[in-house]
N, C-alpha and C positions, 0 to 999 in steps of 0.2 A: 664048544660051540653051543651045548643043550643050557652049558650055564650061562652063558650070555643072553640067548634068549628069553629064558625066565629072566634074568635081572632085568630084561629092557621091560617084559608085559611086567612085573612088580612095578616099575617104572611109571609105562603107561595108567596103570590102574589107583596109583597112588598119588598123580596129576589128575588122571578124570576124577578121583573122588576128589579131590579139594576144588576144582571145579564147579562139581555139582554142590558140594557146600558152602560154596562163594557166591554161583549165581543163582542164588537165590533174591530174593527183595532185601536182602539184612548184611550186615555184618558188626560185629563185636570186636573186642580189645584185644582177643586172642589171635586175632584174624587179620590178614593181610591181602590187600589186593595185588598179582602183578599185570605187569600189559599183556592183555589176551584172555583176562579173567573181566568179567563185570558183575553188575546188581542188574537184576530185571524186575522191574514191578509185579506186584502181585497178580494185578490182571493183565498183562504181557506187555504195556500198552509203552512204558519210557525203558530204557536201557543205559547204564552209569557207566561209565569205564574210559579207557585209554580210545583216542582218534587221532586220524591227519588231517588237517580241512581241505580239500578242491586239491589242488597239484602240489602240496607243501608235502615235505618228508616228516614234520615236524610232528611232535608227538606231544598233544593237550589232553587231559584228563575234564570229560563232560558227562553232558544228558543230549539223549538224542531220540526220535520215536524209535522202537523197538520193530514194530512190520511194517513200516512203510520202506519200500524195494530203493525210494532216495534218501541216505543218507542226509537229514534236518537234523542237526545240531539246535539245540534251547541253551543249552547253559553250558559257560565254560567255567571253570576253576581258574588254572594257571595261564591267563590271558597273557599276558606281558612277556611269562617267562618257562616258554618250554623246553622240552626236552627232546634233544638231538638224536637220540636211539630209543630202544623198548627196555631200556634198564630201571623204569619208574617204578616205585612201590607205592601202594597207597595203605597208609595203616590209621587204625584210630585210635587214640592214644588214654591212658585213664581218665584225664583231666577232662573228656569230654572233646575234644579239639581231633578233626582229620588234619593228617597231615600227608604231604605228597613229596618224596625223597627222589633223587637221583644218588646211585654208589655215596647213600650216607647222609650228603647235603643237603639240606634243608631247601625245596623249592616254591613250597608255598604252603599253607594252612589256615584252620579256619577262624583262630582268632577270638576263641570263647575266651575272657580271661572276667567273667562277669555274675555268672553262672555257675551251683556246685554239679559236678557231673558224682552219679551213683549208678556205678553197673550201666555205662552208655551205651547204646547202638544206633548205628547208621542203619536209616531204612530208605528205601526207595520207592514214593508212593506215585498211585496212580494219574495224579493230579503232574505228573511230571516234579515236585519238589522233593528232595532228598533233604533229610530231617534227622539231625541229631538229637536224641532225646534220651532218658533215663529210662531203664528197660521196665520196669513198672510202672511210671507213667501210663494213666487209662486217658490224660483229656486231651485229646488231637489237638487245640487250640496250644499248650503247653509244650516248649520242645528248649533244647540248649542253640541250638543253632539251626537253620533254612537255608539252602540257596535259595528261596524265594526272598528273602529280604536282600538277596545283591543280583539284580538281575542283571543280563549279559543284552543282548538286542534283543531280547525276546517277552515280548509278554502272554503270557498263560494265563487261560481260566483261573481267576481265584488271587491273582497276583496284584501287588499293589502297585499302583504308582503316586509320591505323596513326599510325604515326611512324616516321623515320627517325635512330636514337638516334645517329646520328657527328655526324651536322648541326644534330638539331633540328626538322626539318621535319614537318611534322604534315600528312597525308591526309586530310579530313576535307569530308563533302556538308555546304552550306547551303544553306538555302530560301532562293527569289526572294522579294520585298517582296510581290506579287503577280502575277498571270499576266500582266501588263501592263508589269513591271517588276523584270527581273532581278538590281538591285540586290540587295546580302547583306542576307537578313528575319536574324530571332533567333534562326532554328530551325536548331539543327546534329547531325548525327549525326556522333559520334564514338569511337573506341575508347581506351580511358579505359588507361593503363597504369600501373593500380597493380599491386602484386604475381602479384593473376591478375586479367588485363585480359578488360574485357568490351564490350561497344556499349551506347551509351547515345544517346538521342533527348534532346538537351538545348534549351531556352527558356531561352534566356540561361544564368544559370547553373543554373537548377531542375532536376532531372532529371524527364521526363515518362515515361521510358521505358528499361528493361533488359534487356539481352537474356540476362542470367547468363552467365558466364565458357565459354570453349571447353574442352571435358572428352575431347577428342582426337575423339569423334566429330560431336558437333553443341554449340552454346552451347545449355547450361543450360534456358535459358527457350524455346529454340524447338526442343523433339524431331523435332517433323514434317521438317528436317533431315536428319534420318537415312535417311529411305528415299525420297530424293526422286530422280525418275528421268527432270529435269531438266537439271536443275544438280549440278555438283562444285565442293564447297566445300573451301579448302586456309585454314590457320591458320598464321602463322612466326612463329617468337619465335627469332632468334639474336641474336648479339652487335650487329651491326651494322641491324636492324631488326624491326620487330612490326607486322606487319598481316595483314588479313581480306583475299579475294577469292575470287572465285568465276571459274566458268567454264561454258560451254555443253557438253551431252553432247551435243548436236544441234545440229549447226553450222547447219541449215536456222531454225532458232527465232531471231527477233527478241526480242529480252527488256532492261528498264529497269529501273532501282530509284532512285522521285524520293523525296526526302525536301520533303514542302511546308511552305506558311504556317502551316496548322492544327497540325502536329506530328503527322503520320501519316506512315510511308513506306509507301510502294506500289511493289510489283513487275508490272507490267505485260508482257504479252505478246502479238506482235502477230497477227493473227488474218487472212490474206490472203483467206481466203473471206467475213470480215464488212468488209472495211476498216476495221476498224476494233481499238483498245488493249483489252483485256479485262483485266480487274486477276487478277491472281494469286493475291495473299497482301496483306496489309497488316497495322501491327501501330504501334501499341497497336490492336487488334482489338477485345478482349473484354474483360472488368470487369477481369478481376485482371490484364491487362496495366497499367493505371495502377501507377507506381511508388508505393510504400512505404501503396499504400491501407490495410492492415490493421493498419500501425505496428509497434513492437518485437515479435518472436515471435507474430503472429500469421499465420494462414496462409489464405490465397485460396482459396476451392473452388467451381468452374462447377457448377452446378443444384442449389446449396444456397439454400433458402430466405433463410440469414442471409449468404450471400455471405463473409463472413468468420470465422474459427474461431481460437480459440487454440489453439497447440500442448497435447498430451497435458501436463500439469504444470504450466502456466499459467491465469491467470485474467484478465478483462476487469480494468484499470487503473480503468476508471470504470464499473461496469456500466449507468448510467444513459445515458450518451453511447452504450454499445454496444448498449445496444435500441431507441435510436433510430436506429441505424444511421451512428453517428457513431465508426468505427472508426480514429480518427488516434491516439489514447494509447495502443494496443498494446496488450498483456498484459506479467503481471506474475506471477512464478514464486509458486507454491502455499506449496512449503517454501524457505528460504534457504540458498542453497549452505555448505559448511564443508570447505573446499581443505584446509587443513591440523586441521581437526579431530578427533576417535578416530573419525568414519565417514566417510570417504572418499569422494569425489563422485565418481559414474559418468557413464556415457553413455546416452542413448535413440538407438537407430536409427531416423532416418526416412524413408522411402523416398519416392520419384514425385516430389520438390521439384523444383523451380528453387530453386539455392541462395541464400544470401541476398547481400546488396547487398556486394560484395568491398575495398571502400575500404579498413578494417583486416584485413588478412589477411596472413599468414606463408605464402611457399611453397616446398618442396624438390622436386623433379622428381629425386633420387636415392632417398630413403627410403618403405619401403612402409607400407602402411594401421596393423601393428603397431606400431610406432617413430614411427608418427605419433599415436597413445592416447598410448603413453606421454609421448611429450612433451608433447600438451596438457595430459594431468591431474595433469602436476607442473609447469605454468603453472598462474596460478589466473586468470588474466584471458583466456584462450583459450578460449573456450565454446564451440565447435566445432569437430569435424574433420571432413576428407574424402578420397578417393582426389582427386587433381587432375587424372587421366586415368583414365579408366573404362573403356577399352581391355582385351578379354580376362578374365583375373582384377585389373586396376585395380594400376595403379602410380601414385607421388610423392604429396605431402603437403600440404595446403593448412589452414590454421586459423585461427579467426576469434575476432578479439578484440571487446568492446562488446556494443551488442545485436544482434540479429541481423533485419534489416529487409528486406522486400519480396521476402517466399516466396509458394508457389502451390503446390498441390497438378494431378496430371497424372495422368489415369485408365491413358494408360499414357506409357509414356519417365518422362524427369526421372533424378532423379538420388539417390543415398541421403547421407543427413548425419546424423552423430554427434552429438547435442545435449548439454551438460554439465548434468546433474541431480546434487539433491542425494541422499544415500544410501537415503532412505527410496522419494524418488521412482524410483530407477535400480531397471530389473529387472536388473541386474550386481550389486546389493546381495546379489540369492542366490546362494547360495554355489555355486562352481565347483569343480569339481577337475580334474585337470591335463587332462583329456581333452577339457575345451569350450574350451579357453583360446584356437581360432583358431578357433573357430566366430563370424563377423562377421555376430552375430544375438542378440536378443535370449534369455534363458537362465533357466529357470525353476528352483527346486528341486524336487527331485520331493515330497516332501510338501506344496509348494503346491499342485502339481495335483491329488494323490491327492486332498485336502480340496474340491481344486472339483469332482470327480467324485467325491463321497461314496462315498469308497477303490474306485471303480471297480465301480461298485455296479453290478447285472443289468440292474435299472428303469433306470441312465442307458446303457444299453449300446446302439450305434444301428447295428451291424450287427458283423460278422467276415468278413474273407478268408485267404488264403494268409501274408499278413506277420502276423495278427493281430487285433486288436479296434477297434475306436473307440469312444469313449463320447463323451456330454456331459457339458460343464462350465459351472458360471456362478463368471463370478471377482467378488473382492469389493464390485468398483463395477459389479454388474449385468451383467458384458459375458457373454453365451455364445462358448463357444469348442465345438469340436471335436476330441478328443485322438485320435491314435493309437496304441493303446500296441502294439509290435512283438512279437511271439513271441519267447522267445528261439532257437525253433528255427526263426524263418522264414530264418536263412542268410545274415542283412546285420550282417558284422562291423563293429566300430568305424567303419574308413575307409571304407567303403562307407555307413554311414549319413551321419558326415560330408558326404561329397559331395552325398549327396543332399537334406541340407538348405542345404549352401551353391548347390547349381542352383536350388532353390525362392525359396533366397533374393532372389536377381538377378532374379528374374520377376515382371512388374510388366505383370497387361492383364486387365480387368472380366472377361474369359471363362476366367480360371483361378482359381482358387481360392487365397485369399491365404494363407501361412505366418507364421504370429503368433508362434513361438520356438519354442523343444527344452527337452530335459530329459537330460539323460546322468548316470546314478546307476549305477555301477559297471554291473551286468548289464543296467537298466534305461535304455530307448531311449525316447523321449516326442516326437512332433511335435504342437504346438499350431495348429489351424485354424482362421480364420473360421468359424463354424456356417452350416450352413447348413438353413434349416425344413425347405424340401420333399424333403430328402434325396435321393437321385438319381433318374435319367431313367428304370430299369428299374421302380423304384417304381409307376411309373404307366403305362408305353406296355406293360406282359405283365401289369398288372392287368385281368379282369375287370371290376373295376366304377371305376376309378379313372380305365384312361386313355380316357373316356368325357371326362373335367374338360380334356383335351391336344385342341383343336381343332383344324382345318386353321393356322388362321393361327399360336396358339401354335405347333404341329409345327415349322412353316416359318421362327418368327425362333429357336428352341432350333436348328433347322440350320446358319442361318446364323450362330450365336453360336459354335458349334462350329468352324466352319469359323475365323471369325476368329480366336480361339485357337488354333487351329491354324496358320495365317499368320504368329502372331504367334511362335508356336516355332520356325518352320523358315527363317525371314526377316528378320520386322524386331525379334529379340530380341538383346540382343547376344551369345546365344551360337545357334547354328544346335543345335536339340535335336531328337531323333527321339525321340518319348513311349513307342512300342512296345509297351502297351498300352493302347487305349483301347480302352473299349468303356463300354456303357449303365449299366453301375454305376459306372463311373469319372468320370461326367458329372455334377456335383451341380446343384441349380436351387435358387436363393434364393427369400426371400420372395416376390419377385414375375415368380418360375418362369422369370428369367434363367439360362442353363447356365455351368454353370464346368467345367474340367477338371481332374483329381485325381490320386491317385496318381503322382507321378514315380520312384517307387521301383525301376523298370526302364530309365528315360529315358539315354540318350548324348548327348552333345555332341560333334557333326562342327565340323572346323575347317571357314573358311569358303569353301578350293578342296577340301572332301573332300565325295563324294556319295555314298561307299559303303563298309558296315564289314561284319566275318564273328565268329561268335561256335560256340563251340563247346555252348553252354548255350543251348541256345534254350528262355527262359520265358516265359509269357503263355497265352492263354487261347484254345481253336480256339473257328471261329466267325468270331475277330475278326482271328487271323494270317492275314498271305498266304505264298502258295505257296512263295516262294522264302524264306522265313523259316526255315519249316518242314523245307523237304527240304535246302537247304543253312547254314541259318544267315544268311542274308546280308540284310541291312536299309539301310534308306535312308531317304527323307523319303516314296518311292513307297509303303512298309510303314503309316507312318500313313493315305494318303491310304487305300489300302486297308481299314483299320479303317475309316475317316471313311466309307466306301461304305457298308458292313455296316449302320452306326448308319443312315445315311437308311432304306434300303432296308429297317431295322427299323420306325422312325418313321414311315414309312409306310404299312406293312402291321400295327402292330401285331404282331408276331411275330416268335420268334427265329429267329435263323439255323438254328442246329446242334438247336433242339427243336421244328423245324418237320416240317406233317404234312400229304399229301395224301393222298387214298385213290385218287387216278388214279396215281401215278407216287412212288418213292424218292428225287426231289429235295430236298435244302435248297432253304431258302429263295432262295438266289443262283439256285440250278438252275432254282427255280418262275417268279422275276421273268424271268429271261431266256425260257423257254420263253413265257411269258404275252408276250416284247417283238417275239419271232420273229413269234409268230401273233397279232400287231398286234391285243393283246387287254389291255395293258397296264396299265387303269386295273381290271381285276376284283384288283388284287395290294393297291387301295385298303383299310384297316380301315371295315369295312361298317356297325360300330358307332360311327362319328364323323359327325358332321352332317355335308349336303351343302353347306352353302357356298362352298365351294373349287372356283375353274373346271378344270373335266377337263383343259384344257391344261397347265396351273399343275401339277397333279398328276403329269402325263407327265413333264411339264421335270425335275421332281426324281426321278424314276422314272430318268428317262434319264442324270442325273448319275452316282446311286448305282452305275448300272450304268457308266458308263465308267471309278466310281474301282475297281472291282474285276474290274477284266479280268485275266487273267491273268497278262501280260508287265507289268512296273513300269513296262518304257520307254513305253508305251503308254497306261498315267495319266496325267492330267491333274497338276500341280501343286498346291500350293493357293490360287496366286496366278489360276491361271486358274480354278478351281475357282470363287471367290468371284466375278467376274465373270461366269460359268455363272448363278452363283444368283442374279443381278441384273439378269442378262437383257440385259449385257453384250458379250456373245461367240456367238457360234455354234456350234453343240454337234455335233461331227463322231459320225459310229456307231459305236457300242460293239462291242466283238468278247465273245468268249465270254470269262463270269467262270471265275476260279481256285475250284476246291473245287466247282465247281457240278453234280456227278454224284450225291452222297447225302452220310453224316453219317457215313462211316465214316473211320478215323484216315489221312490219306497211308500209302504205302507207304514202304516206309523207303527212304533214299537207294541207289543201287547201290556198288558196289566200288569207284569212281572216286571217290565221292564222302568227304569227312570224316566220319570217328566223332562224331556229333553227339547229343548228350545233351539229348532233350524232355521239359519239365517241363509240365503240366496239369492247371490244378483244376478243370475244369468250371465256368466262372464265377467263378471265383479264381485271382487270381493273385500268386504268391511275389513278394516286392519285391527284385531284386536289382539295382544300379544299376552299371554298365561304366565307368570313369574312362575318359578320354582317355590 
């Protein structure tokens, strides 16, 4: 009996040691794994070995997280063909090749026959990839074999998705049969490499899903991409390979992306204070995520009644199918193209898309947006252009032949595309002269507009500033527009208006105000506007009897719309803009008294490591400048937020800055709010003629923003990314120090000796349009 027991602990002790000599991160040629043995990464983080998936008895050899309490499988081996009991071995063989046995027979391996294997071992690293390589190999790039190059449904940091064009080899996720059964389902995500390759969510061969081509900063159809503070997303197209992958900006973050059964993928993330996978993103998502829903030239729009629209110049193929909401036969062009006929087919710009399905498409990555027209419109089977990187001012050439299938419109990101129209239909049909010929924007004659502004008549006149007039216009299919027409004495020559409608043009976010074309007639300057009803925010918050209609709650979402649009210039646009006057007439509100923001006619564009510029002209409107604008010239992204204070702290109180009036005290407005925040008397700054509904704290909080975007020192503003956060209740709102300007309403003193000869322009609530290039 004493012998028996020794022999069982020898027993015991000579299992636990090969154990502990197996699970480790490695193994060698010597070395065998059975089921109940694994590899654990070095930093504890994957674990390799024998599993069953969900209720199966079945026994697959994978990768799986090692401390997470749910068993996540990443990668299988033997998909197709498992193993019925725990008789599996896994061994690695000289040649460099794992191999995975049942009692002898051969059930699956890795299939190096390409590769010299010398002294091989299998490691198991923390990136989740298990990597056969030659034991003195030092370059990690360098290996015999990866399960990263055959992925299962899983994508991981670092993993590719693509093709490798020497070889052949294709990267590419499939779905399990089901969660029981990691067998290859139908469902694959793959990146498709036609001309400009995109990701595509395919059932079999059907496509369910697109993600539109990579435009150097995010694919097409997913903008949210662009400012995600996540994940870092790289795209490669060389000679030798083309694929997708990401990476973690926070190495702490657990993160997946499974492609399933159903045809969803999910990026999941893992949450250690709930134990639990919280989904992230997933996509097909939303209506117009389904591929080609809307047919030829039709275009996808979220919180439209009809869901789907045909492009400007088309019409329903079958209107009957399309009222019943049976949107597969597309649209069908109004007037018919004539390539080579006596009128010349032009182009429509259309902005916010996901471009369309790229299958026939032509692309040059050397020639710009110019050379890329012309080449289309002396193709006659090329119905669209595009920039194919929208990087900066947008370089190379992308153009698409057939119909043009499975677009979507995006409130903001997306992407702009060149539609080929026939003459009648093209706003290019009016005539240009030599000075609009690189304006990449739709171009009106100025006689077309004179006549929608019945010749710019008094009655359609909807206000004037320092650059000039606006009027309203109605064009011939009912739309109202907004014209600008410039002074010729407002001071903005040629290239400077130029610029300023190629910035408006790039700008694409519900809280600006949208740029509908120009007009350039010799002396004559014209920018065409969205209309907007309620005309702007001064309209109604320093009316007497008007902004009585502006209640707490409107006040508080025109803030925060503001603010967004403001975000959207200084952040997530793709050019970093500093607006530099904003103020309460520059803020329009549509029909349904959403705020837009206007004028860009002073606006700069900072590159995107620059946070500070000097200008020797300092224009814009007091009141609404800060301090250091003023006495030095110097601006930044701190200059708006500071107007952005002004406007609350207007909104507010009903009243202006610079024509505000106590009979205790010489303060502005800035002066009164702060003095009122000192002596913790803050909500008397409230407009006394607005309902009470709004809770006194609610009213502070925004009190208390106003005043920290206008503190004195820039460094000491807030952002506007923290800013919006502030108004959401977010963040924790640290104390304001004393605002710039807040002593009365008389002009700065002029700078000292030290300082630059600075030239201040000021219209008292107008302000001259003059716009600073880069």
């Amino acid at each position: 009996m004493k012998f028996l027991s020794f022999m069982i602990m020898v027993a015991y002790i000579l299992v636990s040691s090969l154990r502990i000599s197996i699970a480790n991160d490695s193994m060698n040629v010597l070395q065998s794994m059975s089921d109940g043995v694994s590899l654990v990464s070095k930093g504890g983080k994957f674990e390799f070995g024998f599993f069953s998936p969900g209720y199966s008895q079945k026994r697959y050899v994978g990768i799986w997280y090692k401390n997470i309490p749910i068993q996540t499988v990443v990668w299988v081996a033997n998909k197709a063909n498992p193993i019925n009991d725990s008789s599996g071995i896994i061994t690695l063989n000289s040649t460099g090749n794992l191999v995975l046995t049942q009692n002898a027979y051969l059930v699956w391996y890795t299939n190096n026959s390409h590769k010299q294997a010398q002294n091989p071992v299998v490691v198991l690293l923390d990136s989740g990839n298990l990597v056969i390589k030659n034991e003195e190999e030092t370059d990690p790039e360098v290996c015999l074999w990866q399960s990263f190059d055959y992925p299962s449904d899983t994508l991981l940091p670092g993993m590719k998705l693509g093709r490798n064009i020497r070889t052949g080899h294709e990267w590419k996720l499939t779905s399990w049969e089901n969660p029981n059964d990691p067998s290859p389902g139908d469902i694959y995500r793959v990146l498709e490499l036609y001309n400009y390759p995109e990701l595509y969510v395919m059932k079999g061969k059907k496509k369910v899903y697109r993600s539109g081509p990579w435009n150097g900063l995010y694919f097409s159809g997913l903008p949210y991409l662009q400012n995600n503070t996540i994940f870092g997303y790289n795209f490669v197209s060389n000679k030798d390979e083309i694929y997708f992958t990401f990476s973690l900006l926070n190495n702490f973050v657990i993160e997946r992306t499974v492609v399933n059964q159903t045809g969803i993928v999910y990026r999941y993330v893992w949450l250690e204070g709930d134990h639990n996978w919280t989904m992230h993103r997933s996509y097909p998502k939303e209506f117009c995520d389904n591929y080609g829903l809307c047919g030829a030239y039709g275009n996808c729009i979220i919180n439209q009644t009809q869901g789907c629209q045909c492009l400007k110049g088309f019409s329903p193929k079958s209107p009957q199918a399309w009222a019943s909401s049976d949107w597969s036969q597309g649209c069908v062009r109004n007037k018919p193209l004539s390539c080579n006929g006596e009128h010349k087919d032009g182009f429509v710009k259309f902005e916010g898309l996901k471009v369309p399905d790229t299958t026939q498409t032509w692309l040059d990555k050397t020639i710009g947006l110019e050379e890329c027209r012309v080449k289309c419109l002396n193709n006659c089977s090329c119905m669209a252009y595009s920039n194919s990187d929208i990087r900066g001012a947008g370089s190379g050439c992308v153009m698409w032949y057939g119909d043009l299938i499975d677009m979507r419109q995006f409130e903001t990101g997306g992407q702009g595309l060149h539609i080929r129209m026939s003459a009648s239909e093209s706003v290019t049909n009016y005539s240009k002269d030599k000075s609009e010929k690189d304006i990449d924007l739709p171009t009106f004659d100025f006689s077309f507009i004179s006549n929608a502004t019945n010749d710019f008549s008094q009655s359609e006149k909807l206000g004037q500033g320092g650059f000039g007039s606006v009027y309203k216009g109605i064009l011939p299919d009912g739309q109202e527009i907004a014209v600008k027409r410039l002074s010729k004495t407002s001071g903005q020559g040629l290239d400077e208006f130029k610029n300023e409608v190629m910035l408006i043009a790039k700008l694409q976010h519900r809280n600006l105000v949208k740029l509908l074309g120009c007009s350039i007639q010799q002396d004559e300057k014209l920018l065409i506007y969205e209309f907007m009803p309620n005309r702007s925010l001064d309209y109604f918050i320093f009316d007497s009897t008007r902004h009585t209609l502006l209640g707490w709650t409107k006040r508080f979402e025109i803030i925060g719309g503001i603010a967004r649009g403001l975000l959207y210039l200084h952040q997530d646009s793709r050019l970093k803009i500093i607006h530099r006057d904003l103020k309460t007439s520059n803020v329009l509100l549509d029909s349904n008294m959403n705020p837009k923001i206007s004028d860009f006619g002073m606006a700069r564009t900072f590159g995107l490591d620059q946070d500070e510029a000097n200008t020797n002209r300092v224009m814009g409107t007091y009141g609404y400048m800060p301090p250091e604008y003023v006495v030095h010239g110097s601006f930044s992204v701190k200059s708006d937020v500071f107007s952005f204070g002004v406007i609350v702290l207007e909104i507010i109180s009903g009243k202006k800055n610079r024509a505000f009036y106590d009979p205790h005290h010489h303060l502005n407005l800035l002066g009164h709010a702060w003095r009122l925040w000192i002596e913790k008397r803050p909500t008397e700054l409230m407009d006394d003629l607005v309902d009470n509904s709004a809770c006194p704290s609610e009213i502070i909080r925004y009190i208390h923003i106003g005043l920290l975007c206008v503190q004195q020192r820039p460094e000491d503003r807030p952002n506007m990314s923290s800013v919006t956060l502030f108004l959401n209740g977010e963040k924790l709102l640290p104390e304001p120090n004393q605002p710039g300007f807040y002593t009365g309403k008389a002009h700065p003193t002029k700078p000292n000796s030290s300082s630059r000869n600075i030239d201040v322009y000021s219209f008292n609530e107008m302000s001259n349009s003059l716009l600073e290039p880069r």
